[in-house]
C-alpha positions as CSV (number, residue, x, y, z in Angstrom):
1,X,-17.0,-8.6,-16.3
2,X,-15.5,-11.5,-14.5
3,X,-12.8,-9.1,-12.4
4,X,-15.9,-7.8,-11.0
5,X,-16.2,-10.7,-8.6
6,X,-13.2,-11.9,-7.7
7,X,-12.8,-8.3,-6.2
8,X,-15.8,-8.9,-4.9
9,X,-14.7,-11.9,-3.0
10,X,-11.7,-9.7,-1.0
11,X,-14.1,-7.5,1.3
12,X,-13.7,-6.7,4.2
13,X,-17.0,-6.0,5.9
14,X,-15.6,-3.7,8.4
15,X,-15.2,-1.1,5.6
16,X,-18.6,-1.2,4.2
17,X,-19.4,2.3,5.6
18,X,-15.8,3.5,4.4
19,X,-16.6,2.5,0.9
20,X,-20.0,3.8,0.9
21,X,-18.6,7.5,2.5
22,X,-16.0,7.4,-0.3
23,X,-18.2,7.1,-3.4
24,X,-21.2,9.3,-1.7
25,X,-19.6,12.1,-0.3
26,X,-16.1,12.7,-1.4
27,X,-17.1,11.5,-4.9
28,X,-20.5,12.7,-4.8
29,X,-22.4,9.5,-6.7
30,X,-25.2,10.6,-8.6
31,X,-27.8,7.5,-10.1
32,X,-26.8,8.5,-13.5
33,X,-22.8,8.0,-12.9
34,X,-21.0,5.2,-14.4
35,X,-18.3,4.2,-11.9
36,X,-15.0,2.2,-12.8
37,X,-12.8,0.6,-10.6
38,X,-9.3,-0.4,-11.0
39,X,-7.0,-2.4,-8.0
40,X,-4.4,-4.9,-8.0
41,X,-4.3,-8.1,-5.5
42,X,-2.8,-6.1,-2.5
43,X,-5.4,-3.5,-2.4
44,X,-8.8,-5.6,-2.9
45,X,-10.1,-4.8,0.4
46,X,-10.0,-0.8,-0.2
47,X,-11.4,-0.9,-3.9
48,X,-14.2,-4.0,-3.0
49,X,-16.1,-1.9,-0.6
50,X,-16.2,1.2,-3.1
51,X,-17.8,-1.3,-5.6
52,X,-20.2,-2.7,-3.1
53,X,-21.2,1.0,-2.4
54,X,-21.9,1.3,-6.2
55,X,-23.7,-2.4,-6.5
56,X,-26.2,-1.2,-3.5
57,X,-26.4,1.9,-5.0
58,X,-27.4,0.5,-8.0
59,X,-24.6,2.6,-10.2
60,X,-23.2,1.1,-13.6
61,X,-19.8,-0.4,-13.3
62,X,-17.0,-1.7,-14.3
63,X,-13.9,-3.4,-12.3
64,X,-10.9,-4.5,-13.8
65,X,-8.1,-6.5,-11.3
66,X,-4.5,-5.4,-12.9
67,X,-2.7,-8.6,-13.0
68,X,-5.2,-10.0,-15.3
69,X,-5.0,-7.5,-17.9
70,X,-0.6,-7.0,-18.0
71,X,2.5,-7.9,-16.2
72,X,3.3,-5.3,-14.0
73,X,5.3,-3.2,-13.6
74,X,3.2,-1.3,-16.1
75,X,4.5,0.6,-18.9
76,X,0.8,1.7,-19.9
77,X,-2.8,1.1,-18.4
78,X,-4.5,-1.7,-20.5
79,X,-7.1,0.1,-23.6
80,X,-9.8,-1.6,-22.0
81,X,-8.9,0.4,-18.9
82,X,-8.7,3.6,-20.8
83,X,-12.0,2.7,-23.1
84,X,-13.9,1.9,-19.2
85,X,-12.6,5.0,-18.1
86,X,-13.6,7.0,-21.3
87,X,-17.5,6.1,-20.3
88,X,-17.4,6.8,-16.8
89,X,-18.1,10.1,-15.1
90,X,-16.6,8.6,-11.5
91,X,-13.1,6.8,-11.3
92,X,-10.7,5.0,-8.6
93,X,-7.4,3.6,-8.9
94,X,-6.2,0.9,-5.6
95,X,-2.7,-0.1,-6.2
96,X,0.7,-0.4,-4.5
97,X,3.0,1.4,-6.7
98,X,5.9,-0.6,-8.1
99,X,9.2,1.1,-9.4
100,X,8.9,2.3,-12.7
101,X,5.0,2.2,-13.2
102,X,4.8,6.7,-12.3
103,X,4.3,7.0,-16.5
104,X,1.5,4.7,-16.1
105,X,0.0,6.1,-12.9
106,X,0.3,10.1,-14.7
107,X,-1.3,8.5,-18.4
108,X,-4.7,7.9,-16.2
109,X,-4.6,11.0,-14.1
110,X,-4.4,12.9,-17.7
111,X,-7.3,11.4,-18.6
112,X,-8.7,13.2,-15.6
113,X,-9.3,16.9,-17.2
114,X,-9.9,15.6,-20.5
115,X,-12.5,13.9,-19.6
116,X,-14.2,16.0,-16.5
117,X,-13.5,12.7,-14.1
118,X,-14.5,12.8,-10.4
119,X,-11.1,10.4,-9.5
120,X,-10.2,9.0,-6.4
121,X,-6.4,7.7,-6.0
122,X,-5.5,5.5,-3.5
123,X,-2.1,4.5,-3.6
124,X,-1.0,1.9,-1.7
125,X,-3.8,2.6,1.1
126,X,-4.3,-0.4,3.7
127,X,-7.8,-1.6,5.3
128,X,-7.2,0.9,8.7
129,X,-5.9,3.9,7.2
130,X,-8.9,4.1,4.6
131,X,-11.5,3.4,7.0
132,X,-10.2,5.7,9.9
133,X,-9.6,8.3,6.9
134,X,-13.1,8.1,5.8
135,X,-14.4,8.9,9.0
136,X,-13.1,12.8,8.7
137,X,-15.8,15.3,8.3
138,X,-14.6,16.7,4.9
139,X,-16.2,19.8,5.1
140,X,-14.6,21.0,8.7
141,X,-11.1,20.2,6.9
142,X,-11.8,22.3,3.6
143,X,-12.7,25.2,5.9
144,X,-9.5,24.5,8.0
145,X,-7.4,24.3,4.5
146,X,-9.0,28.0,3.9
147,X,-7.8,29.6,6.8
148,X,-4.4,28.2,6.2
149,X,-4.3,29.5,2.8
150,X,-5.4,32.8,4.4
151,X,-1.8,32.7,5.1
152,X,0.9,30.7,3.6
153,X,0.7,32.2,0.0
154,X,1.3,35.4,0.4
155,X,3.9,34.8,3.5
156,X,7.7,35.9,2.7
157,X,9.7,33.1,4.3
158,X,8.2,30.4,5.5
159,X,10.0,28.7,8.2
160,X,9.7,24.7,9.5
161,X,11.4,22.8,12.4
162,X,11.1,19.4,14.1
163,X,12.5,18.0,17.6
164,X,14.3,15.5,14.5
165,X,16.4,18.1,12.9
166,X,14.5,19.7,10.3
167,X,15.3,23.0,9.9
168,X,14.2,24.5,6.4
169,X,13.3,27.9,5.2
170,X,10.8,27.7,2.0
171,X,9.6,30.7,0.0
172,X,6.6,30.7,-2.8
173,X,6.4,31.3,-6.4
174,X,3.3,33.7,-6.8
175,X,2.8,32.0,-10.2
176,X,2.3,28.7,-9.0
177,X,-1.3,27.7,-7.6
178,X,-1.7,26.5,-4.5
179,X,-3.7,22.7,-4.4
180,X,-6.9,22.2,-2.3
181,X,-7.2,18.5,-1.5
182,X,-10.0,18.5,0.9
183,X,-11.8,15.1,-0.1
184,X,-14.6,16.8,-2.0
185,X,-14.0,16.2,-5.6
186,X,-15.2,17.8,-8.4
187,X,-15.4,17.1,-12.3
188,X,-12.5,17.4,-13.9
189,X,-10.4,16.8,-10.7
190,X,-8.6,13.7,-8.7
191,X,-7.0,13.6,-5.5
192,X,-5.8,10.9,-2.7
193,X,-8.0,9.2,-0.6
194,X,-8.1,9.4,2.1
195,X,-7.3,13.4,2.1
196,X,-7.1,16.4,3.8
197,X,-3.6,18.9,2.2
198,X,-2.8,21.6,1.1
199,X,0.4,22.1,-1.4
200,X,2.3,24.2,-4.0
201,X,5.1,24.2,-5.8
202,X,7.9,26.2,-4.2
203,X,10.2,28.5,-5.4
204,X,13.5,28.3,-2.9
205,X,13.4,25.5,-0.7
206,X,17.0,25.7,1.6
207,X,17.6,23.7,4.9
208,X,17.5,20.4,6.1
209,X,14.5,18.0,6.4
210,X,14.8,15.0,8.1
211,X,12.7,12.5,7.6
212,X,11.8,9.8,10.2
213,X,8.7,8.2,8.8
214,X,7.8,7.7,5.1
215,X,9.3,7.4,1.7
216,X,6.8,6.8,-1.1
217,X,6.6,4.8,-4.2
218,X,8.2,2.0,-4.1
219,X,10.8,2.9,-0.8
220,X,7.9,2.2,1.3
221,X,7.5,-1.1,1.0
222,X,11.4,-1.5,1.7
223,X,11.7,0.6,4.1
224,X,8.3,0.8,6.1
225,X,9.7,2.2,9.3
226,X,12.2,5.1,9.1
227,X,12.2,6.0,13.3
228,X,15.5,3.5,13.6
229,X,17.0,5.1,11.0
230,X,15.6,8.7,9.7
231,X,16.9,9.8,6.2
232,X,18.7,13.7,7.0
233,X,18.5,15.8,3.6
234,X,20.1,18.8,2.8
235,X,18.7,21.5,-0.1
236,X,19.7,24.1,-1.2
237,X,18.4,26.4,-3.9
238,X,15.4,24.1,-4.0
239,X,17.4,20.9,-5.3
240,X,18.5,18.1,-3.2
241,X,22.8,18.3,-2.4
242,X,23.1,15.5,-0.4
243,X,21.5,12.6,1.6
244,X,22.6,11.3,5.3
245,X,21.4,8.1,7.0
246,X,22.9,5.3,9.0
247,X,21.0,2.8,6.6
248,X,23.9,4.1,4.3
249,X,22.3,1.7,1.7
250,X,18.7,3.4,1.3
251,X,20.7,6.7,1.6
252,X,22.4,5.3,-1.9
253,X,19.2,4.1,-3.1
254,X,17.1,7.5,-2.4
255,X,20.3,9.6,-3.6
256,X,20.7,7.8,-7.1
257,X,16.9,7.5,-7.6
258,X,16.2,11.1,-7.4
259,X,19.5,11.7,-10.1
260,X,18.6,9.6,-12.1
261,X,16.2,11.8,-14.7
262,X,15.6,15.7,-14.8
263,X,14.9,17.5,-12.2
264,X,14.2,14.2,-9.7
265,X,16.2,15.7,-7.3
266,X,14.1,19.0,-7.4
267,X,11.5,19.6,-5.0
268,X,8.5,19.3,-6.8
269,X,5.4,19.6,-3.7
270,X,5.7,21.8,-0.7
271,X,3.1,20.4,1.3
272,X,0.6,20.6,4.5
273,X,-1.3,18.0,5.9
274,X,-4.9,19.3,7.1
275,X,-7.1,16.4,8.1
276,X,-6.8,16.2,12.1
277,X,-8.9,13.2,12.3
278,X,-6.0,11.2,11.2
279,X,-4.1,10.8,14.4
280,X,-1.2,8.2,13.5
281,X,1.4,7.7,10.7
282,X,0.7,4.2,9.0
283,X,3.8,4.0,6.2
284,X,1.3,4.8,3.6
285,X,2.8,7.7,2.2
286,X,-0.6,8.9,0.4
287,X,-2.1,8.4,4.0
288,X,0.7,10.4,5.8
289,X,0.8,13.2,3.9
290,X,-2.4,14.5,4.9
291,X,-1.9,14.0,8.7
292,X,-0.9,17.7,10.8
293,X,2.4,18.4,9.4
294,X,4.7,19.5,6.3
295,X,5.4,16.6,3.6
296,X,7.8,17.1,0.7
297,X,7.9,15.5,-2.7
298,X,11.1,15.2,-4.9
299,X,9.9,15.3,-8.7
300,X,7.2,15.9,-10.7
301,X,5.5,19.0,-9.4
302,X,1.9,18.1,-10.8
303,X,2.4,21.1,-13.0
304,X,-1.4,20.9,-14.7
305,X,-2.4,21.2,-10.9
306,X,-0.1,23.9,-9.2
307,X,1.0,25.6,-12.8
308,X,4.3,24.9,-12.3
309,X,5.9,24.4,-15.8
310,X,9.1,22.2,-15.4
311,X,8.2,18.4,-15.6
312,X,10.1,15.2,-14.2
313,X,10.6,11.2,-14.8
314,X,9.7,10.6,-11.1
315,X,8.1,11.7,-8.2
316,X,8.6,10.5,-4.3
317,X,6.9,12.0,-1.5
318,X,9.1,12.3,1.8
319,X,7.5,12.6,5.2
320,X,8.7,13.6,8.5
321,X,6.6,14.0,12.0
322,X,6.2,16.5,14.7
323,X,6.3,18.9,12.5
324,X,6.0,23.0,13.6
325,X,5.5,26.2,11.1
326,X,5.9,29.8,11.1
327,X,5.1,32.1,8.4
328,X,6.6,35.1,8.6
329,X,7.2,34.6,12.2
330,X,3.5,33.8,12.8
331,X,3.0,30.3,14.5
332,X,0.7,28.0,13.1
333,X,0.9,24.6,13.9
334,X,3.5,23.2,17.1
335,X,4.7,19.9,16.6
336,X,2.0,18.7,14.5
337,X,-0.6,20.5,16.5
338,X,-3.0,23.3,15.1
339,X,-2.7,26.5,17.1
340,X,-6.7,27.0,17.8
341,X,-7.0,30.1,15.4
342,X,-6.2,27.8,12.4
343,X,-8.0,24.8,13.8
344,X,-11.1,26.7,14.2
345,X,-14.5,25.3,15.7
346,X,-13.2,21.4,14.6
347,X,-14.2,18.6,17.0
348,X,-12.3,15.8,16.2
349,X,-14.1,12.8,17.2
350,X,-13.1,9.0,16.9
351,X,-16.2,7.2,16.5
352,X,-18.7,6.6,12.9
353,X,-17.2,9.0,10.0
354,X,-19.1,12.5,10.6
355,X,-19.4,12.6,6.7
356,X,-22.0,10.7,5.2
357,X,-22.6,8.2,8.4
């Protein structure tokens, strides 16, 4: 397949051990696995060292570069896309989302289940944030995402602040599962690398939440820096009321774009970031989300994930930092810090990746 090499062409040799971490240990690449990967121009770099990992490995594969196969944005993936994805048992997607191409994005991850995928997503993920996310022990954060779900489930009121404004009190819907996205993944299952969260959908969400960092989808790339003007916004009842900023114009933009389908202005993810070995916000909001703090997401809940059984046109993942959280009055993490009972025995170092180095 000719994509194969022109992807080829746009590595980055610093993130040879990144790609090779991603495919053997969070995907867990067998010889027999048939691997397919899917990017667009912006994310070469990311997606070529995964299928240099497969080439030394030996692994079948197919690569397909998305602006040769459609105009984007995307109303639906390619057939040949699907067809490569139909006979593969491992799957990543590398792509900087564009307004209007969540249907397309949500028609591969359906695939998913159907066909018992081991899927990585990496949206909109940048050369540094995939290779200092990849160096995270996986293991040490799926036992850190156990001892927080020790907890948070079953807590009454669940209470989080920031030195930004956030003030929000968030309670849980027994009914809806709780989502472990520890980097391991298993047939049947996708999740964001690089990863490390934890996340439901909520029942009451009712507060404020200011955000000073990321917007997803397409606000990022608009609006990659939020600290010179964070984005205040006030629920109640679990739906979004209103929307304060002194960039009055993304205020407009975030406002009408949640209102403009179904429950978009809904808060589809309440969610915890568990991977301490990520130690900075980048603007990636797929990265962000799984550093030490609480993320929201306005939308979609991922209802064939968490159970939750009201659906949505869109999805946007909001991000504040400094983050602190008390369940039920119990303190577990200060201003994006752990308090040592939850972080256990983890030894966060910043040299090779501890997984698969």
């Amino acid at each position: 397949m000719p994509d194969r090499q022109e992807i080829l062409k746009g590595a980055d040799p610093t993130l040879a051990q990144a790609g090779r971490v991603a495919l053997e240990v969070c995907l867990a690449a067998r010889p027999q696995d048939v691997v397919t990967f899917v990017a667009d121009e912006g994310c070469l770099p990311v997606i070529a060292s995964m299928l240099q990992a497969a080439e030394t490995m030996g692994l079948k594969n197919q690569a397909f570069l998305l602006e040769r196969w459609g105009k984007r944005p995307l109303g639906r993936f390619p057939s040949e896309v699907v067809a490569a994805f139909e006979k593969s048992q491992i799957t990543a997607l590398a792509v900087a989302p564009l307004a209007g191409e969540l249907k397309a994005r949500l028609q591969l991850l359906e695939l998913v289940p159907k066909l018992q995928l081991r899927h990585a997503h990496l949206i909109r993920v940048g050369a540094e944030a995939f290779r200092v996310g990849m160096r995270a022990d996986y293991r040490a954060v799926d036992a850190l995402q156990d001892r927080l779900l020790a907890v948070l489930p079953t807590a009454a009121r669940v209470h989080v602040t920031s030195p930004g404004g956030t003030s929000l009190d968030v309670t849980f819907d027994p009914n809806h599962r709780w989502v472990k996205s520890n980097g391991l993944i298993r047939p049947g299952k996708w999740q964001n690398l690089p990863s490390g969260q934890v996340y439901t959908c909520p029942a009451t969400v009712d507060g404020v939440y200011v955000v000073d960092k990321t917007i997803g989808d397409w606000f990022a790339s608009k609006y990659p820096d939020l600290s010179a003007f964070p984005v205040t916004l006030e629920f109640a009842g679990g739906r979004l009321r209103d929307v304060r900023s002194d960039n009055a114009t993304l205020a407009r933009e975030l406002f009408l774009f949640v209102r403009s389908n179904e429950n978009g202005d809904r808060v589809g993810e309440f969610g915890v970031g568990t991977n301490p070995w990520l130690h900075f916000i980048s603007g990636e909001h797929t990265f962000d989300e799984n550093v030490p703090g609480v993320h929201l997401a306005l939308g979609d809940p991922f209802g064939a994930e968490t159970g939750a059984t009201w659906t949505s046109k869109t999805r946007v993942s909001v991000i504040g930092t400094r983050m602190s959280i008390e369940a039920d009055g119990r303190l577990l993490m200060d201003q994006g810090v752990y308090v040592p009972e939850i972080l256990g025995d983890v030894r966060v170092s910043s040299g090779e990746p501890a997984a698969g180095g």
